[in-house]
Kinemage of the C-alpha trace (Angstrom):
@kinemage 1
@onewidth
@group {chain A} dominant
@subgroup {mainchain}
@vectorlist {calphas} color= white
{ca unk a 1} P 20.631 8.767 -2.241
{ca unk a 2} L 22.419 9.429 -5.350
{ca unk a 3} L 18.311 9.532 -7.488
{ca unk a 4} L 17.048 11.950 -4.644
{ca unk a 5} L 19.881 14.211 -4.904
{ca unk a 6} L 19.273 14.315 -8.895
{ca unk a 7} L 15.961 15.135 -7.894
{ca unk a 8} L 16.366 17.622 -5.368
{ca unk a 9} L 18.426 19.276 -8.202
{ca unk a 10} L 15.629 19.407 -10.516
{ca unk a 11} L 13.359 21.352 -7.594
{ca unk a 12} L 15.541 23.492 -7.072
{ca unk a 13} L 15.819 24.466 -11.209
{ca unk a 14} L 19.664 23.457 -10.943
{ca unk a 15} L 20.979 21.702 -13.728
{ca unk a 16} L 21.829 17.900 -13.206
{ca unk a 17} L 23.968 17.106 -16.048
{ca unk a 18} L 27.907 18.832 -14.119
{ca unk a 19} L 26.772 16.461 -11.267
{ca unk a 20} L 26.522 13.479 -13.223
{ca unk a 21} L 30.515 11.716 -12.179
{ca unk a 22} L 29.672 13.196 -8.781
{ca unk a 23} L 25.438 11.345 -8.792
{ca unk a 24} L 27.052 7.975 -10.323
{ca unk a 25} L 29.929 7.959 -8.003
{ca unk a 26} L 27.382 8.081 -4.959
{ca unk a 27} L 25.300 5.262 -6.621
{ca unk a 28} L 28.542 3.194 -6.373
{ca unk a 29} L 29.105 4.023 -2.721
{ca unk a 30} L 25.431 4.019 -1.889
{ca unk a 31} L 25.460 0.327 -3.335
{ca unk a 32} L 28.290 -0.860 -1.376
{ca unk a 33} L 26.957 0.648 1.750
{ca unk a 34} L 23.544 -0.757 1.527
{ca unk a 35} L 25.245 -4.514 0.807
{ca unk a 36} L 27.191 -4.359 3.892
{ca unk a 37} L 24.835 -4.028 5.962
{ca unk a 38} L 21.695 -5.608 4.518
{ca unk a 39} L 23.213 -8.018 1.963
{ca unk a 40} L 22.436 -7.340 -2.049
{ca unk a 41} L 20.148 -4.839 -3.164
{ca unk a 42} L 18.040 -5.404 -6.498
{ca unk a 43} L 18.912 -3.134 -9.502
{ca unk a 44} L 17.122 -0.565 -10.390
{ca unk a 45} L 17.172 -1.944 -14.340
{ca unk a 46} L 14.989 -5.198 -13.057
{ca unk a 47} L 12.178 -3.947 -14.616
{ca unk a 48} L 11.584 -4.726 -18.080
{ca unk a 49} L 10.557 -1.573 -20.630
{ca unk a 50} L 7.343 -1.944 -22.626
{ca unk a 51} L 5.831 0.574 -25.062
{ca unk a 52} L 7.109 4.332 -24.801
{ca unk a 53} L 3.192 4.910 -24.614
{ca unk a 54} L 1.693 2.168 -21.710
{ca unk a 55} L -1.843 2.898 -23.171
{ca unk a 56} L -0.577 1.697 -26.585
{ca unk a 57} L -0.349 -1.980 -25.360
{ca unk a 58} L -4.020 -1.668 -24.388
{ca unk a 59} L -3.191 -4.003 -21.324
{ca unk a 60} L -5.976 -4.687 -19.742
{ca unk a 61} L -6.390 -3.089 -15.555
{ca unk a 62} L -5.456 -4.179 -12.029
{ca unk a 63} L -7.355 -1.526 -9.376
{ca unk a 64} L -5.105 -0.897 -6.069
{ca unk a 65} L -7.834 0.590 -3.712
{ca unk a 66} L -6.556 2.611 -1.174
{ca unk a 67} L -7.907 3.346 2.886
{ca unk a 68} L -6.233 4.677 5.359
{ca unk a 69} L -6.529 4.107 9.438
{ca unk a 70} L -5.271 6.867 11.631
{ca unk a 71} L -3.778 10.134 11.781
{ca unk a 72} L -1.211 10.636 9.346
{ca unk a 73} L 0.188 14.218 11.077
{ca unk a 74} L 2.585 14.018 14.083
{ca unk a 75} L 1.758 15.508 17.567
{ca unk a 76} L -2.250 15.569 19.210
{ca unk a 77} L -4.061 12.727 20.666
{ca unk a 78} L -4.176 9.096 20.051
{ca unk a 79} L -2.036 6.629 18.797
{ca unk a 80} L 1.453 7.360 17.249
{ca unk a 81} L 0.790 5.058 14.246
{ca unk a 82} L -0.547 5.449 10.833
{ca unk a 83} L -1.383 2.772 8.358
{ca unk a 84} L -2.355 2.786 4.615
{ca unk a 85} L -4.352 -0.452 3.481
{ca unk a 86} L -5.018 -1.540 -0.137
{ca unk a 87} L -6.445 -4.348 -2.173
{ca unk a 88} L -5.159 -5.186 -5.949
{ca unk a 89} L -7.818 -6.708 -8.266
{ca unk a 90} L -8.149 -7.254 -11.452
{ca unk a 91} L -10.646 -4.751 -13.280
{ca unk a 92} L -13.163 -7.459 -14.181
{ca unk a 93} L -13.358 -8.693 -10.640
{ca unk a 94} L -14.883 -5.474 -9.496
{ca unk a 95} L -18.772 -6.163 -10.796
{ca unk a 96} L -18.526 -9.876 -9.538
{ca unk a 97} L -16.991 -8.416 -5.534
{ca unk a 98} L -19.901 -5.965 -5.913
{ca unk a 99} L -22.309 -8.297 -6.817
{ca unk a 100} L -21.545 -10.987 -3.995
{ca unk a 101} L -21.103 -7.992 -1.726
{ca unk a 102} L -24.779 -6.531 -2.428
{ca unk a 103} L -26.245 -9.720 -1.570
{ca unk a 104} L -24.942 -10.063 1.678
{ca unk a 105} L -26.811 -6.371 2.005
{ca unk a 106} L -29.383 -7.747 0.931
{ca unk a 107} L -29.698 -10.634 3.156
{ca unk a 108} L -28.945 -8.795 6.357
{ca unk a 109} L -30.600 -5.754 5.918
{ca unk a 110} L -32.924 -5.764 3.225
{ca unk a 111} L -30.867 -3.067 0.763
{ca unk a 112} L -27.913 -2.623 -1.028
{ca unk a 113} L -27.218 1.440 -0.433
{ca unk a 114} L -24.897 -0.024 3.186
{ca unk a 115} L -21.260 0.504 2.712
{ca unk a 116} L -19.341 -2.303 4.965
{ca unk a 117} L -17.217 -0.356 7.798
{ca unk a 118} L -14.440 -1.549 9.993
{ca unk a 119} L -13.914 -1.774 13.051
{ca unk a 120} L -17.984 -1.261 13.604
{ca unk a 121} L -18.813 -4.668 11.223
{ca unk a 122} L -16.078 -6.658 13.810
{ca unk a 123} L -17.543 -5.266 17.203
{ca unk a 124} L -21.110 -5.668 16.149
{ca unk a 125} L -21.745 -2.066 16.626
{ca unk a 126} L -24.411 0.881 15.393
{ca unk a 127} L -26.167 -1.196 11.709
{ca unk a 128} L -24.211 -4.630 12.583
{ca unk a 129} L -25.665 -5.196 16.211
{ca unk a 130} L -28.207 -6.905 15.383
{ca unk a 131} L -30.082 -6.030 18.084
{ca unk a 132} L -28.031 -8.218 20.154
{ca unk a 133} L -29.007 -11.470 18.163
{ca unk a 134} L -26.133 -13.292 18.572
{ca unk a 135} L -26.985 -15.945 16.434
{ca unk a 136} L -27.379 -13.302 13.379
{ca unk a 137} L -24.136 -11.815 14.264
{ca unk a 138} L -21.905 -14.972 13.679
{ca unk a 139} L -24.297 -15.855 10.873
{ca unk a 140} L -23.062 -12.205 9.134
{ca unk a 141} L -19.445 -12.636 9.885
{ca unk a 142} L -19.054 -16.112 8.362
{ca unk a 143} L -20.508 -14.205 5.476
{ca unk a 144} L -17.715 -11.599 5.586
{ca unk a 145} L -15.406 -14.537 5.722
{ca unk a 146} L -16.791 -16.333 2.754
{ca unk a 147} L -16.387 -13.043 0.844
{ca unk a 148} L -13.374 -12.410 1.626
{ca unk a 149} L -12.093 -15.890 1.045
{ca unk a 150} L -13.758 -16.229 -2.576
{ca unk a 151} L -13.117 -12.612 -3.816
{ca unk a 152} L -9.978 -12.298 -6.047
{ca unk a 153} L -7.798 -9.895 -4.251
{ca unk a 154} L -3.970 -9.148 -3.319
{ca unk a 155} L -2.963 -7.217 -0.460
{ca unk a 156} L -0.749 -4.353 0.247
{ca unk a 157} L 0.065 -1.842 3.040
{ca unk a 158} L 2.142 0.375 4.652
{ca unk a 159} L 2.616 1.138 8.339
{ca unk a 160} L 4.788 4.337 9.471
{ca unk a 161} L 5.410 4.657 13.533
{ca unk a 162} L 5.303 8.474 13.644
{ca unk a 163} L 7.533 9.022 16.781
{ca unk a 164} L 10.075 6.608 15.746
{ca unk a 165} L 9.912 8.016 12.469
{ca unk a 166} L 10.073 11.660 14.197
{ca unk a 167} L 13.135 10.350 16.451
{ca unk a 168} L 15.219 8.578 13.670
{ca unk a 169} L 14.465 10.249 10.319
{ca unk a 170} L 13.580 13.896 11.131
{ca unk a 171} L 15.175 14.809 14.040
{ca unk a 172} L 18.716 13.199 13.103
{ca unk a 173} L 17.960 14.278 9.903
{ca unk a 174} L 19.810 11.255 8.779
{ca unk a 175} L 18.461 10.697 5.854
{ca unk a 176} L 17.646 14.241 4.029
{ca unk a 177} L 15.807 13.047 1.347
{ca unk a 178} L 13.398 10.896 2.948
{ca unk a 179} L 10.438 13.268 2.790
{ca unk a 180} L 9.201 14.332 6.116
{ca unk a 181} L 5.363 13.874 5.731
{ca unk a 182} L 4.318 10.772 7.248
{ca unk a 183} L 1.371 10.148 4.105
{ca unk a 184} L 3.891 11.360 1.506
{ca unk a 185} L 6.201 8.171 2.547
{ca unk a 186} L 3.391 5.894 3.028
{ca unk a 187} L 2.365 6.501 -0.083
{ca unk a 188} L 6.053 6.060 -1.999
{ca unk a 189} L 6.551 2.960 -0.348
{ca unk a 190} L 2.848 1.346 -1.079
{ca unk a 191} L 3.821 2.536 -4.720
{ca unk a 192} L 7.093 0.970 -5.067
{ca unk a 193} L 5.426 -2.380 -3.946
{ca unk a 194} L 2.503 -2.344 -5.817
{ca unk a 195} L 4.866 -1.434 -9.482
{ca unk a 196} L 7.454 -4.635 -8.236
{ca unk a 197} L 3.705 -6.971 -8.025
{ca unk a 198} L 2.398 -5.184 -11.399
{ca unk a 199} L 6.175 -5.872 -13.658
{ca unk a 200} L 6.490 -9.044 -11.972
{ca unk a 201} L 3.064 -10.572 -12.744
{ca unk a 202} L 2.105 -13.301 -15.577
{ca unk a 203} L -0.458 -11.735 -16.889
{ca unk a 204} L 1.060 -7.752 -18.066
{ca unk a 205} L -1.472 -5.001 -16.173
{ca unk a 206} L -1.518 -1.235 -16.179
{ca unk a 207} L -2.422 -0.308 -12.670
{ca unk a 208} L -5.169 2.564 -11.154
{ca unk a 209} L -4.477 3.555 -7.967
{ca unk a 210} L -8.179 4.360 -6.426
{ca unk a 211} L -8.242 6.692 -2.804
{ca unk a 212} L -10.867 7.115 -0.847
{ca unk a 213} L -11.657 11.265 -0.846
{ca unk a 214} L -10.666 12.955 1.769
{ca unk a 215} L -11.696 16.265 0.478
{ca unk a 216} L -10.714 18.612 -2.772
{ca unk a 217} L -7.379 19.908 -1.107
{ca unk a 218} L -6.098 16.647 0.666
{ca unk a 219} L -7.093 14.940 -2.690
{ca unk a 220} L -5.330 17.732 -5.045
{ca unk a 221} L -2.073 17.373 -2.398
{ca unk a 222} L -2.120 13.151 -2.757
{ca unk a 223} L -1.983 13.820 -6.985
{ca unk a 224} L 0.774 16.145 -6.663
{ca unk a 225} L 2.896 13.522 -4.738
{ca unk a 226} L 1.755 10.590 -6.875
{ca unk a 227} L 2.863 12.555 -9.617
{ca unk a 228} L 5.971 13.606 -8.118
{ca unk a 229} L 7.002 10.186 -7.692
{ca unk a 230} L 5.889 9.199 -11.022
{ca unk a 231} L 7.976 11.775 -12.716
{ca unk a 232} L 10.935 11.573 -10.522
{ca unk a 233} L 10.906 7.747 -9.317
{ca unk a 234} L 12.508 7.025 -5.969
{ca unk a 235} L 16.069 5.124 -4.808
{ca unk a 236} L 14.493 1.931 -5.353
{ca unk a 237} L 12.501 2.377 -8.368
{ca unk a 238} L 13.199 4.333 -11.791
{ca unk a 239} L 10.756 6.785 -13.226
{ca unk a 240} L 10.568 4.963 -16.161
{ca unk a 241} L 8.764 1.853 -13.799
{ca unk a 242} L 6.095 3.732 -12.463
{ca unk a 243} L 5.163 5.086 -16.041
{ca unk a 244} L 5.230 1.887 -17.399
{ca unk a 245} L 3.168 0.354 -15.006
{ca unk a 246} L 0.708 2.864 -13.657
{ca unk a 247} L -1.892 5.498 -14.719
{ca unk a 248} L -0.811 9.158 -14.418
{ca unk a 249} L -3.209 10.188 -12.242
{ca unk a 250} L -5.047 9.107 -9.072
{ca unk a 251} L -8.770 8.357 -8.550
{ca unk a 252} L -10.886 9.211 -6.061
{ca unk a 253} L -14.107 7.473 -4.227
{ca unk a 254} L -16.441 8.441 -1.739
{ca unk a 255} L -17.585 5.594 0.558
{ca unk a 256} L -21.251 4.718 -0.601
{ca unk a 257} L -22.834 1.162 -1.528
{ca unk a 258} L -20.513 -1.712 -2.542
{ca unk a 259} L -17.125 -1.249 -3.789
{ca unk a 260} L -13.386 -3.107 -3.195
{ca unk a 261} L -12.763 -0.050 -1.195
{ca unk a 262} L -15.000 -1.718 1.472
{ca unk a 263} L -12.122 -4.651 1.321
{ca unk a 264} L -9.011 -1.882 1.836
{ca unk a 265} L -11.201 -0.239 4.360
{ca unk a 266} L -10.926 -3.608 6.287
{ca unk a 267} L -7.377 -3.764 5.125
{ca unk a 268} L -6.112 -0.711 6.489
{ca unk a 269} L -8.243 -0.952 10.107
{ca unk a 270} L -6.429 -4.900 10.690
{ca unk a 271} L -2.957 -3.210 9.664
{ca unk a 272} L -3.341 -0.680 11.878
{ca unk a 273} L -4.601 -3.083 15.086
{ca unk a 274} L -1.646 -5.172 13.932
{ca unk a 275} L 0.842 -2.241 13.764
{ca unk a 276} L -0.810 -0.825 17.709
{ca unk a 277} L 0.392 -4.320 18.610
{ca unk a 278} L 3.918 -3.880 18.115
{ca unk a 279} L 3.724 -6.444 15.291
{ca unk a 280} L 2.915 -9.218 18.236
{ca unk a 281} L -0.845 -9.350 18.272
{ca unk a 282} L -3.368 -11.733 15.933
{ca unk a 283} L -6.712 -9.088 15.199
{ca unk a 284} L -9.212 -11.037 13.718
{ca unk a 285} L -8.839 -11.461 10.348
{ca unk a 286} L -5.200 -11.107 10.110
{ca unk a 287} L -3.586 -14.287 9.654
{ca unk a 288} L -6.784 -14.429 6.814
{ca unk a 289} L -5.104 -11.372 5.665
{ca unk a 290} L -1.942 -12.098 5.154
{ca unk a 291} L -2.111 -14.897 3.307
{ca unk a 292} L -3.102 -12.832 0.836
{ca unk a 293} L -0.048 -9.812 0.652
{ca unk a 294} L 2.087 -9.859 -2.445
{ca unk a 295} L 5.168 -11.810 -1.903
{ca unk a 296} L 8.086 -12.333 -4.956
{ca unk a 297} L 11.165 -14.452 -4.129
{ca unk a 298} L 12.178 -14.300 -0.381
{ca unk a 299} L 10.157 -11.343 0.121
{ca unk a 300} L 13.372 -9.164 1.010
{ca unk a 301} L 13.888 -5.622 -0.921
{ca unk a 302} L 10.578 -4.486 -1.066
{ca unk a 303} L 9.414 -7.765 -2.894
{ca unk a 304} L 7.067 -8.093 0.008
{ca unk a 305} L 3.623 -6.399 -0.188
{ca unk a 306} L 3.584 -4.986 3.873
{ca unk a 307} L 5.920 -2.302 4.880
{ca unk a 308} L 6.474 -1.374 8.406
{ca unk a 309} L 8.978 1.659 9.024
{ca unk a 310} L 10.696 1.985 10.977
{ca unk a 311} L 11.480 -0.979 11.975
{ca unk a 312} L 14.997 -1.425 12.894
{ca unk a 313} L 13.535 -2.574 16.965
{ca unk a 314} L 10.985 -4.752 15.976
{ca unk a 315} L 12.789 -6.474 12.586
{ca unk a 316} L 12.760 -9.696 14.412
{ca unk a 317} L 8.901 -9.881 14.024
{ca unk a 318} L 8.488 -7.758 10.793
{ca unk a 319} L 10.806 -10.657 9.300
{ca unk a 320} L 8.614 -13.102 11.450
{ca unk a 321} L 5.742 -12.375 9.786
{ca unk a 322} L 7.172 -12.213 6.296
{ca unk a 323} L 8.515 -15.930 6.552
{ca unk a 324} L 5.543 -16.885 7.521
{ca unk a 325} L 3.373 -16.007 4.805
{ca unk a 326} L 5.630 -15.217 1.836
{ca unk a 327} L 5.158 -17.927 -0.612
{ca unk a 328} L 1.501 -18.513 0.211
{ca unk a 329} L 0.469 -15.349 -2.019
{ca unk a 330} L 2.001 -14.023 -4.678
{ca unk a 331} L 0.060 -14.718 -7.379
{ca unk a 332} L -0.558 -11.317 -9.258
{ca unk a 333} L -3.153 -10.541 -11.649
């Protein structure tokens, strides 16, 4: 609380510095709250500073390609759920994915220029039917299954519930510096994950977060907030984090031929089954999936690489999950 008030000071051109007794006095209160009722709460100095200038330690790149399933805005038909999906992989990974990726293209439909496609690859629909050749159809997903299984990737995601979030968050207004855009917190939350799995790996990355296009004003209004958080930070992580660990601006992709995107595409669709479930359902590929999220530690405080929020009916099965596969991933590159 005490970082977004600082922050909402700065939007609003008011000075921060005759609030500062009043900002670190909430800190210490925010602090004691948050241990009481969900036990101790990582500091916000856990991350270790690096060069002033990121691009000075010429670290080599880990790519977090970002899809998205669902509506992110609140009211209108279908379901009341909204899930981001990403893959982290190391720069150099990207040529071999592609590379494996074109010949299954190549083997099933005699060209490269197909871009993969959830949920029509699962349901054998339009390009994957097959004409009804069963036989072909398993054949092609075992060979999603080897790719998936021998491509270097991590996995990440957020899920919000919109009307929970709606009932909770924005109608209580109970928290008034949560923002109040569904994508806007998807996106600060997949962030703060993806910085904990960059500062925390062995080998020391700078990350590029990669979107999928949605169009020149949608992608203009996803920079501003990546930037936003960038420059301001959030309650969980400093400023200083996401400039030492990420590039200062987004890219952006259009879905054509073989790319990792084709991997957060499939991320994003599972999450989103997963999420329609109540957190109680298997989709195919999940468990596959999972294995794979980031995980540090326990997997408590953000340390894990799946968000769900909010969760506070369903923890029992959010934590579920998280026992069951943190420690199997992890691994960062």
């Amino acid at each position: 609380m005490a970082k977004a008030v600082e922050v909402l000071l700065k939007r609003a051109g008011v000075d921060p510095g005759g609030c500062t007794a009043l900002i670190e006095d909430l800190t210490r209160q925010e602090q004691l709250e948050l241990q009481r009722a969900l036990g101790r709460i990582e500091s916000r100095q856990r991350f270790k500073k690096h060069a002033s200038h990121p691009l000075l330690e010429k670290r080599a790149r880990n790519i977090l390609y970002v899809d998205e399933s669902g509506k992110s805005h609140a009211g209108g038909q279908g379901p009341n759920f909204f899930a981001l999906g990403a893959v982290a992989i190391p720069a150099e990974e990207v040529d071999n994915y592609c590379v494996a990726a074109n010949d299954i293209k190549l083997e099933f439909f005699g060209r490269r220029d197909v871009t993969f496609h959830e949920p029509d690859m699962r349901q054998h629909r339009s390009l994957y039917h097959f004409k009804g050749d069963k036989q072909r159809q398993e054949e092609f997903d075992e060979a999603i299954g080897r790719l998936l299984s021998e491509t270097e990737f991590t996995v990440f995601g957020v899920g919000i519930r919109k009307g929970a979030f709606q009932e909770e968050f924005i109608t209580t207004g109970i928290d008034p510096y949560l923002p109040t855009d569904v994508y806007t917190v998807a996106i600060i939350m997949l962030l703060e994950r993806y910085v904990d799995f960059l500062a925390f790996s062995p080998s020391k990355r700078l990350g590029q977060v990669s979107f999928e296009s949605q169009g020149a004003k949608e992608d203009a209004y996803h920079q501003l907030e990546y930037a936003r958080t960038i420059l301001d930070g959030t309650q969980w992580v400093p400023d200083s984090a996401f400039r030492n660990w990420l590039e200062p601006g987004l890219r952006f992709t259009v879905k054509e031929g073989s790319s990792p995107s084709e991997l957060a595409d499939i991320c994003a669709r599972t999450l989103f089954e997963w999420l329609g479930g109540t957190c109680q359902t298997n989709p195919v590929r999940w468990a596959s999936l999972s294995s794979r999220i980031y995980c540090r530690d326990d997997g408590m405080s953000g340390k894990f690489g799946v968000k769900i929020f909010p969760d506070s009916d369903i923890r029992d099965r959010i934590e579920d999950h998280r026992r069951q596969y943190c420690g199997s991933s992890g691994k960062a590159n």
